[in-house]
Legacy VTK file of the C-alpha trace (Angstrom):
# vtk DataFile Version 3.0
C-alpha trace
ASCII
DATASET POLYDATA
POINTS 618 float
0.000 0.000 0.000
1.470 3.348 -0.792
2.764 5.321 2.576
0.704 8.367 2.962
2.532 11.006 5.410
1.750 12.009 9.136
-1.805 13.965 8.640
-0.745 17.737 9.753
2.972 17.102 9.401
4.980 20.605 9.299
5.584 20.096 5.700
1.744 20.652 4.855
1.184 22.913 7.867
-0.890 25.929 6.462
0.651 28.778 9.264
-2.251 31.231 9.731
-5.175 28.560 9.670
-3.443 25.454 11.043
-1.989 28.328 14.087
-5.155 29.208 14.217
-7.016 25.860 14.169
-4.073 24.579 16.968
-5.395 27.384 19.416
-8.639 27.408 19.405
-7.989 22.890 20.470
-6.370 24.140 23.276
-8.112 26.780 24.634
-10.655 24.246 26.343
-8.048 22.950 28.748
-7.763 26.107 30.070
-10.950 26.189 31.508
-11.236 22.781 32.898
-14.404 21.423 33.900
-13.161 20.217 37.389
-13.951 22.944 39.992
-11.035 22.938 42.079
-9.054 23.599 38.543
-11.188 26.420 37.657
-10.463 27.820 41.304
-6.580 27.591 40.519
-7.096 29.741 37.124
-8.455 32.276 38.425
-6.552 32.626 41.215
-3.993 32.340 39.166
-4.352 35.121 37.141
-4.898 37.478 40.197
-1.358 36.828 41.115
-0.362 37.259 38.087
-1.582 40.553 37.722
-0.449 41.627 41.460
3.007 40.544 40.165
2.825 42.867 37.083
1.350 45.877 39.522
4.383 45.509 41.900
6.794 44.894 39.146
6.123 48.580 37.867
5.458 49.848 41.430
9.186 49.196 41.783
11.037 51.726 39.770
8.970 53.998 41.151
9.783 53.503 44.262
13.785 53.616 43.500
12.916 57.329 41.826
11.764 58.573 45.140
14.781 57.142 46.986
17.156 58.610 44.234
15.262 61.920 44.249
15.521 61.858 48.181
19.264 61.615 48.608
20.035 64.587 46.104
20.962 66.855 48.250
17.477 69.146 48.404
16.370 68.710 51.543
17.663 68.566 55.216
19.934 66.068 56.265
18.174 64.286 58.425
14.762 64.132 56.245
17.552 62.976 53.624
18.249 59.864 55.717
14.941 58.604 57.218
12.971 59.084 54.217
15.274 57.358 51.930
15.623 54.540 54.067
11.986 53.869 54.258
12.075 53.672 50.389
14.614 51.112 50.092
12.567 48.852 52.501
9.581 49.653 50.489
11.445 49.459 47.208
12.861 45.512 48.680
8.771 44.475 49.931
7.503 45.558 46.605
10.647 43.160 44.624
10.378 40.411 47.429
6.136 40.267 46.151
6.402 40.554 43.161
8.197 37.338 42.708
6.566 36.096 45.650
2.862 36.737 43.771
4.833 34.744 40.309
5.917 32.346 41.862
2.164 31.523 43.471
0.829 31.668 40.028
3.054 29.360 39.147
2.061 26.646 41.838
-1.329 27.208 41.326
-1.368 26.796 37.955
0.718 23.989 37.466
-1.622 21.332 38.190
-3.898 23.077 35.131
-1.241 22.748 33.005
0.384 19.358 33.575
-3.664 18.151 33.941
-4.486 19.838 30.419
-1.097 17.949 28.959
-2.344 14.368 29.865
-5.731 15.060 29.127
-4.478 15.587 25.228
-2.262 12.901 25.288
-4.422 10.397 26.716
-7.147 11.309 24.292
-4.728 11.224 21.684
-3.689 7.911 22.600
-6.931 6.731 23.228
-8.278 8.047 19.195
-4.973 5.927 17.975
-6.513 2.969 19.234
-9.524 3.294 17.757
-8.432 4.160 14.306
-8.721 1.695 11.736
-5.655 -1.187 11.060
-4.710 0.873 7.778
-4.222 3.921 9.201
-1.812 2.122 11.497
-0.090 0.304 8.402
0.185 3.539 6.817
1.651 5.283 9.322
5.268 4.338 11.272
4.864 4.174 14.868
8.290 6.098 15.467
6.628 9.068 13.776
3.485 8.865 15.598
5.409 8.444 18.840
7.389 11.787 18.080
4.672 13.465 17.007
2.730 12.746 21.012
5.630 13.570 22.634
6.929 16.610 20.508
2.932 17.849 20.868
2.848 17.261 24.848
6.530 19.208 25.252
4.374 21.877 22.879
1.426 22.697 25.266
3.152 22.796 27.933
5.421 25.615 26.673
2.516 27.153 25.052
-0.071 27.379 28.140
3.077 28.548 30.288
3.981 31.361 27.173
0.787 32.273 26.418
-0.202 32.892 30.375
2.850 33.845 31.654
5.050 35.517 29.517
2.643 37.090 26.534
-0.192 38.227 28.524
2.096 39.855 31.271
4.185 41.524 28.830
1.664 43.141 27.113
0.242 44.086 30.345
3.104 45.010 31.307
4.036 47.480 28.522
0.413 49.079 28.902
0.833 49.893 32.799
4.136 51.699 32.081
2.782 53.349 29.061
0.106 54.673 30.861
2.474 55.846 33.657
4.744 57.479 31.397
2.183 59.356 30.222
1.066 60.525 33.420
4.386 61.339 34.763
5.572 63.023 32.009
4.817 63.977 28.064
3.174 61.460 25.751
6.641 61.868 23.980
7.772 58.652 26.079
4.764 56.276 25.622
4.976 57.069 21.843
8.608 55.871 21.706
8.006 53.220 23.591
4.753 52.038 21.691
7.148 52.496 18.594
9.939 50.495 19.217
7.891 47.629 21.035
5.796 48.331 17.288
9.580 48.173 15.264
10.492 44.758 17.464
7.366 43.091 17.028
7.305 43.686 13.678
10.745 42.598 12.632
10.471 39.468 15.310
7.336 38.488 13.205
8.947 38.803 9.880
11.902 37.158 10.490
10.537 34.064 12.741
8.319 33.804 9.772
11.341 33.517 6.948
12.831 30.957 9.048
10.203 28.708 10.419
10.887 26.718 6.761
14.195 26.057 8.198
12.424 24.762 11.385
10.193 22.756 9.360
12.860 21.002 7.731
14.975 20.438 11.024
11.506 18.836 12.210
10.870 16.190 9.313
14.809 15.632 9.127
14.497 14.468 12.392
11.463 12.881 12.823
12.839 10.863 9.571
15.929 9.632 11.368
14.517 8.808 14.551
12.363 6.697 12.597
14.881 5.132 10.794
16.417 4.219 13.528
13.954 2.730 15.513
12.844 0.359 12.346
16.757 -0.591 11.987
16.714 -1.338 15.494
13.704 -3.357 15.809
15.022 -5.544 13.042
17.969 -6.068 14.613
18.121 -9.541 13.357
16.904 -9.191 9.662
20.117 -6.478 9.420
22.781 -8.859 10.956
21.204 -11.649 8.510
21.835 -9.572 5.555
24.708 -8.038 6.718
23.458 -4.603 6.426
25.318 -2.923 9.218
27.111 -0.254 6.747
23.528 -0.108 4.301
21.833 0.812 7.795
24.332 3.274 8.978
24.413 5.329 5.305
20.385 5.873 5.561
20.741 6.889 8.942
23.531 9.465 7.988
21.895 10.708 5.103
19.300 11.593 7.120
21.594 12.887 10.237
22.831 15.249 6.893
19.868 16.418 6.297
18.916 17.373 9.766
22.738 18.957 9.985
21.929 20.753 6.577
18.748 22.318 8.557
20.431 22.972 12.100
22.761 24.800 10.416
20.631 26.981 8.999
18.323 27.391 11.793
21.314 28.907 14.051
22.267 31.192 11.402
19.043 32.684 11.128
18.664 32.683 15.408
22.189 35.126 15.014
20.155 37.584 12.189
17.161 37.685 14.423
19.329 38.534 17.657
21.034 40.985 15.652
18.470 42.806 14.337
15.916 43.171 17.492
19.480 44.295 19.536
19.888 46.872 17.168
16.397 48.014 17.401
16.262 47.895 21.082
19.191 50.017 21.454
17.835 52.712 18.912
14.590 53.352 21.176
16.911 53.042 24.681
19.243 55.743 23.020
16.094 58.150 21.591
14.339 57.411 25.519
17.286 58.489 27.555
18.331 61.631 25.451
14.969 62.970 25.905
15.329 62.186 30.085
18.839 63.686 30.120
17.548 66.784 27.689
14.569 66.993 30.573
17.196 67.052 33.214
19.415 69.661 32.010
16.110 71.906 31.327
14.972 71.636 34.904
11.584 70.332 34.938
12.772 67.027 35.243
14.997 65.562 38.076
17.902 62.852 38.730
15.381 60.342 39.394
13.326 60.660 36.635
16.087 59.766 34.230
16.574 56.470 36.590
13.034 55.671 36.276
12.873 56.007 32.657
15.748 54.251 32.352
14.995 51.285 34.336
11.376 50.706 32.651
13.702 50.781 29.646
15.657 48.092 30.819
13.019 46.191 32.343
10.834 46.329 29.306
13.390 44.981 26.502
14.348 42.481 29.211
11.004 41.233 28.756
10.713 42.011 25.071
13.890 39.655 24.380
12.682 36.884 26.441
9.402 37.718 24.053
11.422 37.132 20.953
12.475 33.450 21.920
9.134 33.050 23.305
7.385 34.106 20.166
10.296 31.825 17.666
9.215 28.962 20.293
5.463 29.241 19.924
5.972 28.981 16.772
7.842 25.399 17.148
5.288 24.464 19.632
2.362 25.389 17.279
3.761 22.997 14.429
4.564 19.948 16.780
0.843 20.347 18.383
-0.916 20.877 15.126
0.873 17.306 14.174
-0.741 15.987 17.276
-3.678 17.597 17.041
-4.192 16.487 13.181
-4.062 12.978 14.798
-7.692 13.733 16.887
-8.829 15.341 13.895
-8.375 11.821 11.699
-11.195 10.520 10.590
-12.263 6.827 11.920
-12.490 4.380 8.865
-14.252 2.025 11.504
-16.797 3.227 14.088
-19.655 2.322 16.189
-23.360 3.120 14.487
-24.733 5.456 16.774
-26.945 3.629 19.643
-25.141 0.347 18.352
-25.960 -2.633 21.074
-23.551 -4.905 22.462
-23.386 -8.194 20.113
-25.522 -10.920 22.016
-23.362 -14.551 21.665
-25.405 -17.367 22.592
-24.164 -20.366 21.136
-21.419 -18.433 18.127
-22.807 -19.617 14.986
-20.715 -17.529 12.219
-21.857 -16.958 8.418
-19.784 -15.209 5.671
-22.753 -13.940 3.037
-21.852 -12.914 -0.281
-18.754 -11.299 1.323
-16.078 -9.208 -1.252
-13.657 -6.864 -0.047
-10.777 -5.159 -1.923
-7.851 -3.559 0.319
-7.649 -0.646 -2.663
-10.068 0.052 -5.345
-8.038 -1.883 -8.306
-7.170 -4.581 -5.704
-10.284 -7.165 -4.842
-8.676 -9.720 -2.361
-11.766 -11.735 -1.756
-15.025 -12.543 -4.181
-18.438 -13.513 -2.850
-17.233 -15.851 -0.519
-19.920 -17.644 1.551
-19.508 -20.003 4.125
-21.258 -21.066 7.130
-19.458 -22.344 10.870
-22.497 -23.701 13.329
-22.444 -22.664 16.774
-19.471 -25.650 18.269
-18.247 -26.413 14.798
-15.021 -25.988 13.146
-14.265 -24.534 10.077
-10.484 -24.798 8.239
-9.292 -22.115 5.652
-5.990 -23.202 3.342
-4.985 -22.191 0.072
-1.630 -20.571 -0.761
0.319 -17.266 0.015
-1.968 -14.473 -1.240
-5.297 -16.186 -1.310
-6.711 -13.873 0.892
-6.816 -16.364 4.232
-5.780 -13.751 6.897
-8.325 -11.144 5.207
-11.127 -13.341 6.185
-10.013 -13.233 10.346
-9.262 -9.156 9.981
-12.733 -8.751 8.546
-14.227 -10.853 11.408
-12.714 -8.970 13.784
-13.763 -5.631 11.861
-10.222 -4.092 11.590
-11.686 -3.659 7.688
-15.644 -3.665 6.888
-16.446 -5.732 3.800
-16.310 -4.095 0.134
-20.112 -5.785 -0.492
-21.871 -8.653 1.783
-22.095 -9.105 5.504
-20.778 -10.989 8.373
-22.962 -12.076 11.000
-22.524 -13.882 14.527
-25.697 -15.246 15.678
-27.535 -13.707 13.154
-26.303 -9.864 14.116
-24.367 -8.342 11.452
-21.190 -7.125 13.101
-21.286 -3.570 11.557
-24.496 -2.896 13.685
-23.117 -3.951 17.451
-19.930 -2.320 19.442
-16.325 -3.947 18.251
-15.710 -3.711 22.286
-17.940 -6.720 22.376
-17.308 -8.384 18.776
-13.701 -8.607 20.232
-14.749 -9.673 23.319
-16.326 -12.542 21.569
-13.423 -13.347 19.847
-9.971 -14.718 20.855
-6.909 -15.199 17.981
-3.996 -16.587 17.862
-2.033 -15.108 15.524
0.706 -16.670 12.679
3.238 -13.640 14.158
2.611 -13.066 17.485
4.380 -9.949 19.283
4.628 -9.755 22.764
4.583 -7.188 25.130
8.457 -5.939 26.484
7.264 -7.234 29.975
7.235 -10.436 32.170
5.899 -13.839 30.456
3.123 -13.030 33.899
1.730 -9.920 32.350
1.714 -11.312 28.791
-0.549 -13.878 29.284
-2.284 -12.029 31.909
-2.911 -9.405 28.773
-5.851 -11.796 27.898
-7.708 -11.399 30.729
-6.150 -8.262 32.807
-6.941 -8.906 36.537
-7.236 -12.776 36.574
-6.062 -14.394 39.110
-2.667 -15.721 39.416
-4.236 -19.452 39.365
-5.966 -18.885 36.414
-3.029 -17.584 34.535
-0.677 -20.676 35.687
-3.740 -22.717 34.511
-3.771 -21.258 30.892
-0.350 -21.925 30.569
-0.500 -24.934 31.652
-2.718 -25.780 29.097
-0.739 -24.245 26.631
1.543 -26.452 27.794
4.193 -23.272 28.608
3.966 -23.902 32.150
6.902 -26.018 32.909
9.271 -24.208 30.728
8.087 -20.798 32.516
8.786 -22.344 36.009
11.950 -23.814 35.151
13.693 -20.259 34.248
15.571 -18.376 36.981
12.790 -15.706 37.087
9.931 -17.985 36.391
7.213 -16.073 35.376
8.523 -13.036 35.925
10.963 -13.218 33.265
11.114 -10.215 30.832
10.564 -11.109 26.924
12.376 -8.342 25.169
10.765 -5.980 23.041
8.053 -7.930 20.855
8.827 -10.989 22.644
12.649 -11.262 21.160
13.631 -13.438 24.155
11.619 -16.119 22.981
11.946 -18.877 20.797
9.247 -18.431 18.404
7.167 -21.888 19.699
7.973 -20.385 23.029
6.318 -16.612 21.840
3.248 -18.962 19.890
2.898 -20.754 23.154
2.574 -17.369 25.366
-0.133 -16.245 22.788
-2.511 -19.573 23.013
-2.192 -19.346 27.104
-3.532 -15.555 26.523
-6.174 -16.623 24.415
-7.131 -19.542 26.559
-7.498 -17.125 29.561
-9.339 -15.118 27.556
-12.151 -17.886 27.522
-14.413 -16.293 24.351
-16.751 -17.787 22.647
-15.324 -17.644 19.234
-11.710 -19.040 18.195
-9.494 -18.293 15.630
-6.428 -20.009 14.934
-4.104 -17.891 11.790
-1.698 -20.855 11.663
-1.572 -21.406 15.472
1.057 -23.743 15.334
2.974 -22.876 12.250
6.408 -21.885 14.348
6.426 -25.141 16.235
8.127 -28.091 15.703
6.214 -31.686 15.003
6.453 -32.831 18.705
4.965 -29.714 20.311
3.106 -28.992 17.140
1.152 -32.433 18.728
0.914 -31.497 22.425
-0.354 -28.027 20.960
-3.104 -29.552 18.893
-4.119 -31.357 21.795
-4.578 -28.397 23.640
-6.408 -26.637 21.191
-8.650 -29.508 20.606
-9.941 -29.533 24.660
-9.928 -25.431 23.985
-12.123 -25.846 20.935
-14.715 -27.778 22.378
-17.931 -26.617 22.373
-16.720 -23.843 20.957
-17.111 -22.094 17.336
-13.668 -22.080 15.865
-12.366 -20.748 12.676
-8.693 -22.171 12.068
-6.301 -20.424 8.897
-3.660 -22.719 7.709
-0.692 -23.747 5.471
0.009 -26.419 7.085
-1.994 -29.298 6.831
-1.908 -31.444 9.149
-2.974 -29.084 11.607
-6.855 -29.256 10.070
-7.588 -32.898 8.956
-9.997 -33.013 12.097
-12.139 -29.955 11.133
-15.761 -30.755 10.479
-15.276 -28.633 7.229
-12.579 -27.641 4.898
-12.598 -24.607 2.269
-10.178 -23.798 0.040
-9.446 -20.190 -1.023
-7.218 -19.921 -4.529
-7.600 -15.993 -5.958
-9.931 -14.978 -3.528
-12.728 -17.292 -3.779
-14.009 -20.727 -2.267
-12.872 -23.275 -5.143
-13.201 -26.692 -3.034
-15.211 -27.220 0.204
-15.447 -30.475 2.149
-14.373 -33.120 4.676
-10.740 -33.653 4.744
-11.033 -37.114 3.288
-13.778 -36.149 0.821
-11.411 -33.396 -0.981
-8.424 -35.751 -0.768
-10.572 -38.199 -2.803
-11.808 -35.316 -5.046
-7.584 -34.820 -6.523
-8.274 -31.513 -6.957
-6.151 -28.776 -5.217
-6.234 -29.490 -2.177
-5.338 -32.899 -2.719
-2.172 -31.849 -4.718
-1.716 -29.404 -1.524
-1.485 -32.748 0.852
0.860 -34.730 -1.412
3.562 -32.087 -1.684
3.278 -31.493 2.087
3.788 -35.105 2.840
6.509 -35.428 0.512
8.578 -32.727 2.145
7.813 -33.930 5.719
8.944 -37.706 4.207
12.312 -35.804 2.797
12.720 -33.869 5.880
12.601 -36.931 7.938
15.148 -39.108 6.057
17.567 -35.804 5.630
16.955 -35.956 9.910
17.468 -39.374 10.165
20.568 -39.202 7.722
21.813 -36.621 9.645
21.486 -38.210 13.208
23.134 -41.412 11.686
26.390 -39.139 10.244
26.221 -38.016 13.828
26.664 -41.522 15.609
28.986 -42.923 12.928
LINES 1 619
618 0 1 2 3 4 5 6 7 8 9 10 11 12 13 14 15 16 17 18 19 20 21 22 23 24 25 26 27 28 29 30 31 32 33 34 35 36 37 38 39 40 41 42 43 44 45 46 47 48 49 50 51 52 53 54 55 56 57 58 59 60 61 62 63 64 65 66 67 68 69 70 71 72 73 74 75 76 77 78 79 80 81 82 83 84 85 86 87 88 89 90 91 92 93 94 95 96 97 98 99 100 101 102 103 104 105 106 107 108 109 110 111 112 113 114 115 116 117 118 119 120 121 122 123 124 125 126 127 128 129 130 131 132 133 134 135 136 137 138 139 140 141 142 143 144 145 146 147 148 149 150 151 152 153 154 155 156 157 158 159 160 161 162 163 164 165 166 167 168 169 170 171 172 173 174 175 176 177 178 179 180 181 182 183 184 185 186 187 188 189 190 191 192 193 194 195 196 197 198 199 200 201 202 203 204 205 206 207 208 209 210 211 212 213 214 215 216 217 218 219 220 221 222 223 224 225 226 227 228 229 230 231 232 233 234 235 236 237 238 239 240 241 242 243 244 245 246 247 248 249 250 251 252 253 254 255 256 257 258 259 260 261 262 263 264 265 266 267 268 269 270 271 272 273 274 275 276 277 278 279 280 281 282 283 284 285 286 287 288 289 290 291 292 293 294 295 296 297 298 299 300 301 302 303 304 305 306 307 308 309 310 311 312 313 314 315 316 317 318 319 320 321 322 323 324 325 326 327 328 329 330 331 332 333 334 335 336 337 338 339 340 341 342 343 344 345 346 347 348 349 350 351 352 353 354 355 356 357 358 359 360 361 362 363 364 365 366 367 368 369 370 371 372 373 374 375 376 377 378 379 380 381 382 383 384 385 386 387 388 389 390 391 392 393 394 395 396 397 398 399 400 401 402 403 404 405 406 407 408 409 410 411 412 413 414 415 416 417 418 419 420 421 422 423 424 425 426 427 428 429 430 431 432 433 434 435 436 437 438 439 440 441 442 443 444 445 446 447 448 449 450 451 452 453 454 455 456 457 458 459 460 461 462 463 464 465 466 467 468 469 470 471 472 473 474 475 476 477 478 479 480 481 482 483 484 485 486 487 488 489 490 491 492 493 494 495 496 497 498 499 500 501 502 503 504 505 506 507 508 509 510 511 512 513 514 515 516 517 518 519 520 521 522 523 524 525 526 527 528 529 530 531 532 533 534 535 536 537 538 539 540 541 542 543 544 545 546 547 548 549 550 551 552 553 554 555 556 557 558 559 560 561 562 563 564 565 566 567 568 569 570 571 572 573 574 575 576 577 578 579 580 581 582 583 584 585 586 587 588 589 590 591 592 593 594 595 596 597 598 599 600 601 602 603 604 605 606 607 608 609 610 611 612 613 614 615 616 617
């Protein structure tokens, strides 16, 4: 299937609309619906307005001690006074970060809440998205794009609250004071430069986020090169493909170096350009104080006070500029995570739709066609019928469309034309929560968890009890092997189940399944990594499993289905040959040719094994 790209990825990210669009997600979680969270906002943003209210109380209060030690008035006015200020002028500085850092506690919980609220829902839409979104997609790119997206509200609520919004309050309060103190000379200057910054901040941040984009998907595209290299750890050593493995990865390393590169060169013109500007309107601000000193009608402290808004002003002005070149980032990495709620689901629920009722499991495939892509029809009209404690075998060869038939059952696909009913309910009408419940598989290529063997088969039935789960794997006949490692069933299995031999891993899955207990089984060749001996114990197992129980079993092999009550055989997509085991051998038709060539490999594989054991005693 062709590999469509991350929906919302920063190479297709529209930056007025999709800014825009990424806002107006979050805004929501900052107005949680939980009281207590509510009562933390808004306390929140009192403090954070007493903060800003002492922070430009405080120059003011350094004028009056400047003012009060030129020597105008008596000597000892010119001490107590003074002194008095300075305590003042250390009570105003000592609340003012006193009344940010409150805001800060208060608020954290918010933000931290609002963070796992979007990731768990975006974890919890993943899930329900349909199986080819999932093969379309790489999991090291959706993983980036979570974690890139959490790390971008975060700094966004905590920008947006806490540095924006008090800046521009900020600026306004010592506007307006400026105005009042003096000539509206000042505020205009000041208005112009922060205009002249904000301006130039915009346009550059704007000429460069390209180079950001690029530094994104560079990345993105070699961290999920190297996770796929590194979970096939195996196939490359096979192959030998060490050096192959280590060029892709460097190509894309260059890439990402190209864009780096780039990205810190444009950081340098930015920094350049808004110092510049800055000291333009700090050189134009204290001429006119000094001019307004020298006249007269303006005194020593004045020029301090104008000076030290300046200061205090571009201090927060430059923090703005990384802020705003930030928001930016954090806008493109959420609107990738974001884009992710906003993807469609291929399979959903009907509204209303009831839970599927199993009372004995009788299964019927009607008329049922389905095509992956719109030139590609996998299966045609296939019908087929499994009564409620029957079994039903699939075979056929590679491609005939076999594993199609359990992914439609379990509705990760809905069916092109035709319908699949369990006990007479079409599945598209009740919840998959309960088709699946209905259902246990165990899958050709089982992947286990990167936990203990314990919570692997546990994973069928989460909160069974530690008998039951020794039980199922006892039947699975995994028990003793379990007990007999150092950890016993505690031991780890590597990430998808590495660890383990692959009869070992096929094992684990048929315990999970058995603890499970549904009322439907399907075996996708159950025991096709096993070897004869265990491929017999297994059999049993699944036999005293199977009982009284509908079961659909998918195989190559075999041997594995010369018990099922009925046989069909899928060639091109369609039932060619249906029957008894015995019946279709007699017909020497496909399937018949199917069982000869089997048996004649198992007969040459025997005498090469016997040939081999006697080389070994000779």
């Amino acid at each position: 299937m062709r590999r469509r790209p991350l929906s919302g990825s920063v190479a297709n990210h529209d930056s007025k609309s999709g800014d825009i669009k990424t806002l107006k997600t979050l805004v929501p979680y900052l107005w949680p619906p939980d009281l207590e969270l509510r009562v933390r906002v808004v306390f929140s943003m009192f403090f954070l307005v007493a903060a800003k209210l002492m922070n430009v109380l405080v120059p003011v209060i350094f004028k009056h001690a400047v003012d009060d030690l030129a020597p105008l008035g008596s000597v000892g006015l010119g001490i107590v006074v003074p002194v008095g200020l300075v305590l003042s002028y250390g009570a105003a500085r000592v609340l003012a970060q006193s009344f940010g850092e409150l805001r800060d506690i208060l608020f954290g919980k918010v933000g931290q809440r609002a963070i796992r609220t979007i990731a768990l829902a975006v974890f919890r839409h993943l899930h329900r998205l349909s199986l080819r979104f999932h093969l379309d997609r790489q999991t090291g790119g959706l993983n980036q794009a979570i974690e890139r997206g959490s790390r971008g509200v975060e700094f966004l609520l905590n920008a947006l609250l806490f540095s924006i919004l008090p800046t521009l309050l900020e600026i306004g309060l010592v506007c307006g004071l400026l105005w009042t103190l003096y000539d509206i000379r000042f505020p205009l200057v000041t208005l112009a430069t922060i205009a002249v910054y904000v301006v130039f901040t915009l346009w550059v941040t704007n000429w460069r986020i390209k180079f950001l984009r690029s530094a994104n998907e560079s990345g993105q595209r070699a961290n999920t090169q190297a996770i796929d290299s590194l979970i096939n750890y195996e196939t490359v050593k096979y192959f030998g493909n060490e050096e192959h493995e280590a060029r892709r990865y460097d190509q894309s390393l260059a890439s990402y170096e190209r864009s780096a590169v780039q990205v810190k060169v444009s950081v340098s013109v930015l920094n350049l350009g808004q110092g510049a500007i800055i000291a333009m309107g700090a050189t134009v601000m204290m001429v006119m104080a000094a001019y307004g000193v020298a006249d007269g009608h303006l005194r020593v402290g004045d020029f301090v006070l104008v000076n030290t808004y300046l200061i205090q002003l571009y201090l927060q002005l430059n923090a703005l500029g990384f802020i705003y070149r930030e928001i930016k980032r954090s806008l493109i990495d959420m609107e990738d995570m974001f884009a992710l709620l906003r993807q469609s689901r291929e399979i959903a629920d009907v509204p209303g739709a009831p839970a599927l009722l199993v009372r004995r499991g009788g299964i019927s495939f009607e008329n049922v066609s389905f095509r992956y892509e719109q030139d590609r029809e996998i299966l045609k009209a296939i019908n087929f019928e499994v009564p409620p404690g029957h079994s039903l075998a699939i075979v056929g060869p590679s491609g005939a469309g076999k594993s199609t038939l359990s992914r439609l059952l379990f509705r990760f696909y809905d069916v092109s034309a035709g319908r699949i009913l369990i006990d007479g309910q079409d599945i598209r009408t009740v919840t998959q929560a309960s088709l699946r419940a209905a259902i246990g598989i165990v899958p050709q290529d089982t992947v286990l968890f990167n936990d203990t063997i314990y919570y692997n088969i546990a994973y069928g039935r989460p909160g069974a009890s530690r008998e039951d789960v020794e039980a199922a794997a006892d039947l699975a006949r995994i028990h003793d092997f379990v007990v007999s490692l150092p950890q016993g069933y505690e031991t780890r299995v590597g990430e998808r189940g590495l660890k383990l031999s692959g009869g070992e891993k096929q094992r684990v899955a048929i315990a999970r399944t058995i603890l499970k207990g549904p009322k439907i089984l399907l075996f996708d060749e159950a025991t096709s990594a096993l070897d004869t001996q265990t491929e017999r114990e297994i059999q049993l197992s699944l036999r005293e499993v199977s009982e009284n129980r509908t079961t659909l079993m998918i195989a190559h092999r075999l041997s594995t289905v010369v018990d099922a009550d009925e046989i069909l055989v899928l060639d091109q997509g369609q039932v060619v040959e249906r029957g008894r085991h015995d019946v279709l051998l007699a017909q020497g038709g496909i399937y018949s040719g199917m069982w000869q060539r089997q048996q004649e490999t198992a007969y040459l594989q025997a005498e090469l094994a016997q040939a081999l054991a006697g080389d070994g005693v000779a």
